[in-house]
C-alpha positions in Angstrom: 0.0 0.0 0.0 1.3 3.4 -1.1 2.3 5.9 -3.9 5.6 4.5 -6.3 5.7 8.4 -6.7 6.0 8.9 -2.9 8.3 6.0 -1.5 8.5 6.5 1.9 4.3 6.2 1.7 5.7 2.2 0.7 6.9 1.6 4.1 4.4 0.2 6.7 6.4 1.1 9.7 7.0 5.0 9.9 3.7 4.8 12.7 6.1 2.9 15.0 9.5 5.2 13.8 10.6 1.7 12.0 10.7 -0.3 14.9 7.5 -2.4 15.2 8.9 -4.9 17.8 9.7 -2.3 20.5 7.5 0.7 19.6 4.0 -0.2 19.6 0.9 1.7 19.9 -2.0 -0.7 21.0 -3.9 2.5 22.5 -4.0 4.4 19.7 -3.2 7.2 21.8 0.2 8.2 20.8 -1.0 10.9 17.8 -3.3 12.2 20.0 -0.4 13.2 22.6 1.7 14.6 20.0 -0.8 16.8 19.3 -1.9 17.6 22.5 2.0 18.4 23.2 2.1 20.6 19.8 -1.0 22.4 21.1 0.3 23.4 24.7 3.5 24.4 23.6 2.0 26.7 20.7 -1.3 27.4 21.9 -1.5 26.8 26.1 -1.9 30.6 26.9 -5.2 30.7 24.3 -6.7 27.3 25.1 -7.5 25.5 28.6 -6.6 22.1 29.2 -10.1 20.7 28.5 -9.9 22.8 24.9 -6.8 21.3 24.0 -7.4 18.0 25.0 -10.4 18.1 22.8 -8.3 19.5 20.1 -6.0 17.0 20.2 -8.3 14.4 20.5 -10.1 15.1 17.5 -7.1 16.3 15.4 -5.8 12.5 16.4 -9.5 10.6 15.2 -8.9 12.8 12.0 -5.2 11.9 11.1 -2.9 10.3 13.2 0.7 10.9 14.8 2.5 11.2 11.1 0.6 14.3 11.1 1.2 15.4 14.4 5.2 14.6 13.7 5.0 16.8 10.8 3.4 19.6 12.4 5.7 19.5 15.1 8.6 19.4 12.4 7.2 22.1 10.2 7.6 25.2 13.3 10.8 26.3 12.0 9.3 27.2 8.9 6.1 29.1 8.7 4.9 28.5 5.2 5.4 24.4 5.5 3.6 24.9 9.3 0.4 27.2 7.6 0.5 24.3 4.9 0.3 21.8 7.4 -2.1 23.8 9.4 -4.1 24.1 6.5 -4.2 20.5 5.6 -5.2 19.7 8.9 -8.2 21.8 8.8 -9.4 20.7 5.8 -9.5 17.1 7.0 -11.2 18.2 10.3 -14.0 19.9 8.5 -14.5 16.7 6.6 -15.2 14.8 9.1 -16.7 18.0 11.7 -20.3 16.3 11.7 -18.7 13.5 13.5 -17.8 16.0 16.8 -20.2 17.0 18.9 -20.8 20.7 19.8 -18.1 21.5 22.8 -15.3 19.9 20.0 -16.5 21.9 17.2 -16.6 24.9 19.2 -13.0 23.6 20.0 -12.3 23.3 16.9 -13.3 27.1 15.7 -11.8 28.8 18.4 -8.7 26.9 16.9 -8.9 28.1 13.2 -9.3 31.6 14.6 -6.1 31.1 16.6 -4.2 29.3 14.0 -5.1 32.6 11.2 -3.6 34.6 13.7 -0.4 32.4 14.3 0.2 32.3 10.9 -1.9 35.0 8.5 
């Protein structure tokens, strides 16, 4: 499964950094910390706890830790982190009628903050 164009995408094992003996993720829970740890550090004086745990939540249901890895990555350079940003969003409105109300309220207050962090 993947894209010849893309190899890396050909590799089943980038979820578990290439080591799927040792580095497992049974919970599920691992993206969802990355973002939550992406969210504080950029976003903890905007957000409350319960806002970004939300967040990260459904940022994690929507993607997965590749993404949060990437978005963590892409902070030293703006235009790849408003790309990411923006990539994330649209995948969060896809699946928005999923959330209920508190995460899509979440959710807006965080596309508000993330214009703002990077017009």
């Amino acid at each position: 499964m993947g894209f010849l164009r893309i190899p890396k995408t050909l590799n089943g094992y980038p979820y578990v950094f290439n080591d799927p003996v040792n580095l497992t993720d049974p919970s599920g829970l691992v993206g969802e910390e990355e973002f939550s740890e992406f969210l504080t550090e950029e976003f903890g004086n905007k957000l409350t706890l319960e806002e970004i745990n939300r967040a990260a939540r459904a940022m994690s249901e929507s993607t997965g830790v590749f993404d949060a890895l990437k978005l963590k990555k892409a902070l030293s350079d703006p235009e790849k982190l408003r790309r990411e940003l923006e990539r994330l969003r649209d995948r969060l409105r896809k699946k928005s009628d999923e959330f209920d109300e508190e995460t899509k309220e979440t959710l807006e207050k965080l596309e508000e903050l993330v214009k703002d962090f990077c017009p």
